[in-house]
N, C-alpha and C positions, 0 to 999 in steps of 0.2 A: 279390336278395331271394328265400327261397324260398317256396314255397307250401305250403299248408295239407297238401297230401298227402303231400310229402316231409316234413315235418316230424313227419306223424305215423307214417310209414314206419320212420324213424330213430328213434323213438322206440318203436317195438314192437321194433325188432331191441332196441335194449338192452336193455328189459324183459325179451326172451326169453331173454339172455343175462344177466341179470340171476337171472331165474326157473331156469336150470340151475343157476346156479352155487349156489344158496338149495339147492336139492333135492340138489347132492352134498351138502352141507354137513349136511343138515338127515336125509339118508339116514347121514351117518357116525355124527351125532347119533341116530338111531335104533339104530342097530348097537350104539353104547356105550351107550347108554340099557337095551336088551336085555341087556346082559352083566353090569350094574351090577344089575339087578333079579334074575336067577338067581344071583348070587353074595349078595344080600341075603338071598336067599329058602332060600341053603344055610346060610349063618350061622345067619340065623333057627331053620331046623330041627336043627342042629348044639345049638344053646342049649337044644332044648325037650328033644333027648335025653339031654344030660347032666345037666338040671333031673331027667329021670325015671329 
């Protein structure tokens, strides 16, 4: 049986490796996020010049 400190040991390692793998994910999501909002934001201005 294990004890209480190995179990919480083993369970901060996967967290941590849990918590990387969240932050690539969540950093590509940022990246596409950014690209998706300046090509909104060209459109958007693209519309307002040809409205005027």
């Amino acid at each position: 049986m294990e004890s209480n400190t190995d179990n919480a040991q083993n369970r901060m390692a996967q967290e941590s490796i849990r918590t990387k793998k969240v932050a690539k994910n969540s950093g590509m999501c940022k990246y596409y996020s950014t690209i998706l909002l300046l090509l909104i934001i060209l459109i958007f201005l693209i519309i307002q010049y040809i409205k005027s």
